[in-house]
One Martini backbone bead per residue (centre of mass of N, CA, C, O) as a GRO file, in nm:
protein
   81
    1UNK     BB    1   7.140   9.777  10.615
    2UNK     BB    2   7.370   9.833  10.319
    3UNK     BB    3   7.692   9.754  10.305
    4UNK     BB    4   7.726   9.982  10.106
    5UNK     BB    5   7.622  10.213  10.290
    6UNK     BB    6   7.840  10.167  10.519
    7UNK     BB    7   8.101  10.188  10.322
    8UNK     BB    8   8.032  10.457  10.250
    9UNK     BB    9   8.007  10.643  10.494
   10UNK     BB   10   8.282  10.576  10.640
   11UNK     BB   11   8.486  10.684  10.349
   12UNK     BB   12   8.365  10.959  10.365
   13UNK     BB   13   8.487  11.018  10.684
   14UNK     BB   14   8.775  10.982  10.597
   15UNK     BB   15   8.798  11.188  10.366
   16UNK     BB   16   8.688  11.432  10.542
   17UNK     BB   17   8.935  11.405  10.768
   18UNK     BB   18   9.200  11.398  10.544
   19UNK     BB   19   9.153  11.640  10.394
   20UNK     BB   20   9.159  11.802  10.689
   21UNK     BB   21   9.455  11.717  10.739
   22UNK     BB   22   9.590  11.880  10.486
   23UNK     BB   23   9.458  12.148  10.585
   24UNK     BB   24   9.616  12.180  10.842
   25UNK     BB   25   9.889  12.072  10.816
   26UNK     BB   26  10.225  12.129  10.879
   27UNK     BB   27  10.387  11.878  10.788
   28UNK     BB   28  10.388  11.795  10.446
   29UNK     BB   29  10.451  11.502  10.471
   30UNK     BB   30  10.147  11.458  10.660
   31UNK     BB   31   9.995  11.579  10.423
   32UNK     BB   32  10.081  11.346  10.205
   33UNK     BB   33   9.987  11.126  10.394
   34UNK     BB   34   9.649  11.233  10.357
   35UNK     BB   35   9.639  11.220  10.025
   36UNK     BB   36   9.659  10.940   9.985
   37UNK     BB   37   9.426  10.873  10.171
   38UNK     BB   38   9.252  11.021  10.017
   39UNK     BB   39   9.233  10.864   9.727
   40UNK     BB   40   9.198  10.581   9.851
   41UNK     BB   41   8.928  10.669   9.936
   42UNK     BB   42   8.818  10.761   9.674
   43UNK     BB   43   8.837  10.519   9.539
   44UNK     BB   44   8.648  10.341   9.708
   45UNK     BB   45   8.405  10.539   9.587
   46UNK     BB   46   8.419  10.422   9.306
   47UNK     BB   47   8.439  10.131   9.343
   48UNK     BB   48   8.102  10.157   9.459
   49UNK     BB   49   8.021  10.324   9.154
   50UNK     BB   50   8.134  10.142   8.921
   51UNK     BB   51   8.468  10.264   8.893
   52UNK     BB   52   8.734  10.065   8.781
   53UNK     BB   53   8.911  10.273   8.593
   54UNK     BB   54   8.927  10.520   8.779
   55UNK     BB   55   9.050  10.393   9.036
   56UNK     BB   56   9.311  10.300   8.911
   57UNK     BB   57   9.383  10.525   8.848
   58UNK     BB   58   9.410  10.710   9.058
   59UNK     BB   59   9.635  10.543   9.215
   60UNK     BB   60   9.814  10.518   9.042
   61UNK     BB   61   9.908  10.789   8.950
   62UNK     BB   62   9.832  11.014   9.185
   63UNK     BB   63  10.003  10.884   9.360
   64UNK     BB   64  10.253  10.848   9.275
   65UNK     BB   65  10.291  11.174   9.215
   66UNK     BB   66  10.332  11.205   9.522
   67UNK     BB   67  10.540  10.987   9.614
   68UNK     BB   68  10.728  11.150   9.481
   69UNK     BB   69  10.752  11.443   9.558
   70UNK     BB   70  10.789  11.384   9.844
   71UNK     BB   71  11.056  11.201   9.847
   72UNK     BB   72  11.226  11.454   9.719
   73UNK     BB   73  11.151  11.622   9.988
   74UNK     BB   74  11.305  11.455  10.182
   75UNK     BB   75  11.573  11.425  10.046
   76UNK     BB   76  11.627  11.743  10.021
   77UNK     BB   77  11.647  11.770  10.297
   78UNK     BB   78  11.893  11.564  10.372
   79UNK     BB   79  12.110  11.710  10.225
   80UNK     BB   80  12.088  11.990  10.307
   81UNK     BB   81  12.194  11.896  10.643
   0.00000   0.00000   0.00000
C-alpha cells in the first residue's frame, strides 16, 4: 500500500472520531478542542489532496476563530464565578 493511502486512511478515521466527540461530548471546552482536532485532521486531508492554500486557510481562520470564542467562554466563565 501506498504512504499516502495509509496516511489518508489513518486521518480520516480520527476526523471521524473526533468530529463524533464534537457531537456526543457534554462539555463545550472539551467540544471546542475536537472541532479544532477536526480542522487540523481536515487540514491534512487538503493537503494530501494538493490544496495548500485551502489548508492554511482552513488552520488560519478556522481554528483561530474557534480558539478565540472558547477562550472567551472559558474566560466568561471564570469572571462570573
Amino acid at each position: 500500500m501506498n504512504i499516502e493511502l495509509v496516511t489518508f486512511f489513518i486521518f480520516s478515521a480520527l476526523l471521524i472520531f473526533t468530529a463524533l466527540k464534537v457531537i456526543t461530548s457534554s462539555n463545550p471546552v472539551l467540544s471546542a478542542v475536537n472541532l479544532v482536532f477536526s480542522f487540523f485532521f481536515s487540514a491534512v486531508l487538503w493537503l494530501l489532496l494538493g490544496a495548500e492554500f485551502l489548508s492554511i486557510i482552513l488552520i488560519l481562520v478556522y481554528v483561530g476563530a474557534v480558539m478565540v470564542l472558547s477562550f472567551e467562554h472559558i474566560c466568561e466563565g471564570w469572571l462570573l464565578s
